[in-house]
N, C-alpha and C positions, 0 to 999 in steps of 0.2 A: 672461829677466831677472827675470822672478818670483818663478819656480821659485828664482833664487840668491839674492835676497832674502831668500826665507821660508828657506831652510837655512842662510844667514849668522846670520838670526837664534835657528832651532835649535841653530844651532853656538855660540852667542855663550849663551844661554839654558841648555846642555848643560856649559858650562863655570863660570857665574857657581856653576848648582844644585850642581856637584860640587867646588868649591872653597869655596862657603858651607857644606856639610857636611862637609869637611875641619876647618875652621875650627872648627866647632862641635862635633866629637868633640874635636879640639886642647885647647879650652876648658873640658871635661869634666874635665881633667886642670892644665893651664894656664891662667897662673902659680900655681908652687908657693905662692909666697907675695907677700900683697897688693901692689898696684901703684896707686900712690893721685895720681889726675888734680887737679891743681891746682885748673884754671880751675873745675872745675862740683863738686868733695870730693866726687868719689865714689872706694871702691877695688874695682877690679878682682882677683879674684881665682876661678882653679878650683874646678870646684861640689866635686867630693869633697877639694881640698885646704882648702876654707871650711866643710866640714858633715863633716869629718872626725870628728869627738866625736862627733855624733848618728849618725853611718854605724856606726861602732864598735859604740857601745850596740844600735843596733837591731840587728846582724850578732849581738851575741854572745846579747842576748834572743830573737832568734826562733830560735838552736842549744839554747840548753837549754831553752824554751819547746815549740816545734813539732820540734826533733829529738833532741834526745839531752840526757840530767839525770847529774848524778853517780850517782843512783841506778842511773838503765841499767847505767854504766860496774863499777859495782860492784858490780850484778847478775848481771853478764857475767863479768867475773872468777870469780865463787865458782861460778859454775856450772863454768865449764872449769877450775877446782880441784880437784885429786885429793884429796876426803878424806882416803882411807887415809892417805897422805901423812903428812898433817897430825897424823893420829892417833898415827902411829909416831913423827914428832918431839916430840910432845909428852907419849910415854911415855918415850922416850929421855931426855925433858928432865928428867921428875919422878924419873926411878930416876937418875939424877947427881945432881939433890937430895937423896934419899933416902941415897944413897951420901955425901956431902959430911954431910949433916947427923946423921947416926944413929952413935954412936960405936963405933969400932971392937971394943967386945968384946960391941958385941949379935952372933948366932950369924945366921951365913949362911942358914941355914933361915928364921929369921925373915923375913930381909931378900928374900928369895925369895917366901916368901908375902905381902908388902907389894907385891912388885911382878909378882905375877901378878893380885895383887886391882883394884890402878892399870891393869893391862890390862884384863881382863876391864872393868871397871867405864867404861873410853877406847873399847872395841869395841863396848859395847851402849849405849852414852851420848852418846859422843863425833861423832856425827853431829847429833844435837838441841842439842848443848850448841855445836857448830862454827856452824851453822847460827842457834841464838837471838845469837849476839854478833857473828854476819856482819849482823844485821840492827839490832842496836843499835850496830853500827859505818855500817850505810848510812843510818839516821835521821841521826847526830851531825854524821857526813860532810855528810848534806844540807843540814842549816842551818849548817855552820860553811864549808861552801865555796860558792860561786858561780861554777859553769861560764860563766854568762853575763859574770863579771866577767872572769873568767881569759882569754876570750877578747878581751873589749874592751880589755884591757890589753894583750897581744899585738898588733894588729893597731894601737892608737896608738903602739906601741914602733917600728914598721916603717916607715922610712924612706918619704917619700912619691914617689919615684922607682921605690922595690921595688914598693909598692900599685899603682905606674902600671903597672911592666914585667908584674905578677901581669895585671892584669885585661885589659889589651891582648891577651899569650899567651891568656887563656883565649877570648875576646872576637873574635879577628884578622877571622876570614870575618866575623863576622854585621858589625864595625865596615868591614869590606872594601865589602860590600851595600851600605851606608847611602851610603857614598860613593858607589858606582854608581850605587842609586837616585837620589841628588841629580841627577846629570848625566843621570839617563833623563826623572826631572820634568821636570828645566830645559829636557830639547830639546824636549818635548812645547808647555810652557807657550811656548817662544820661534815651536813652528810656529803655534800658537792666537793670540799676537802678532800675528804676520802675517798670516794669515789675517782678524783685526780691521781691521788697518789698511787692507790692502786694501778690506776692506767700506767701509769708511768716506771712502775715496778717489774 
């Protein structure tokens, strides 16, 4: 008779713990949007659908803060940039200006040695010269763009049902735990229950 006592009440303790942390991941997430109690003004409403703006901000500050800056991003690029590349189109570019701009009855020899000088001068140059405007392009970049904005802008654009479906998927097992552990506390705390009462009996 005890013994079924004390496990009615771990049974009963097993289910309150693991239904009150159903509820309280629930609420994590829900109501989308406020739900306002009459009798006492208060609203109810989901911690990340109520602190959404500051979740934002602080998500896109600590990406380009503590991981990654436009500058990275455009660090990264110029590295896995093929010079040469760059070189060849941009002698290709200057000798069709040259070609467009120079009138027709200057002598092809000339125009030859214009545009061997523009290479020669693109091959021994053109890595320092690629390289100083890669980095006066990644200073401009960095004060005229803000990764951390671009990100908070994104992620307030995102439907608060998508924010819910994202973090749940990433979240499933560890939110799965929490559950379980509630209903492993609660039967623990409902045998300690009984155990009391009996003492006390």
């Amino acid at each position: 008779m005890i013994v079924l006592q004390i496990s009615i009440l771990a049974l009963i303790g097993a289910l309150i713990g693991w239904l009150t942390n159903i509820i309280a991941i629930k609420l994590i997430f829900r109501p989308l949007n406020p739900i306002r109690i009459p009798m006492v003004n208060v609203s109810i409403q989901g911690l990340i659908p109520k602190r959404r703006l500051d979740i934002a901000k602080s998500i896109g500050e600590v990406i380009e803060l503590e991981l990654l800056s436009i500058k990275d991003i455009i660090n990264k690029l110029i590295e896995n940039e093929n010079f040469s590349e760059i070189k060849f189109l941009v002698t290709k570019k200057i000798q069709e200006i040259i070609d467009h701009k120079l009138p027709s009855i200057f002598p092809s020899a000339f125009k030859k040695t214009i545009y061997k000088y523009v290479e020669d001068m693109i091959d021994n140059e053109g890595d320092g010269i690629i390289k100083e405007l890669a980095e006066k392009m990644i200073d401009k970049a960095a004060t005229k763009v803000s990764l951390s904005e671009i990100v908070e802008e994104k992620i307030n654009n995102f439907e608060l049902e998508k924010i819910e479906e994202i973090i749940i998927s990433i979240a499933k097992k560890e939110l799965k735990h929490i559950e379980i552990l509630g209903g492993v506390l609660g039967f623990f705390i409902g045998i300690i229950q009984g155990l009391i009462v009996l003492l006390l009996m």
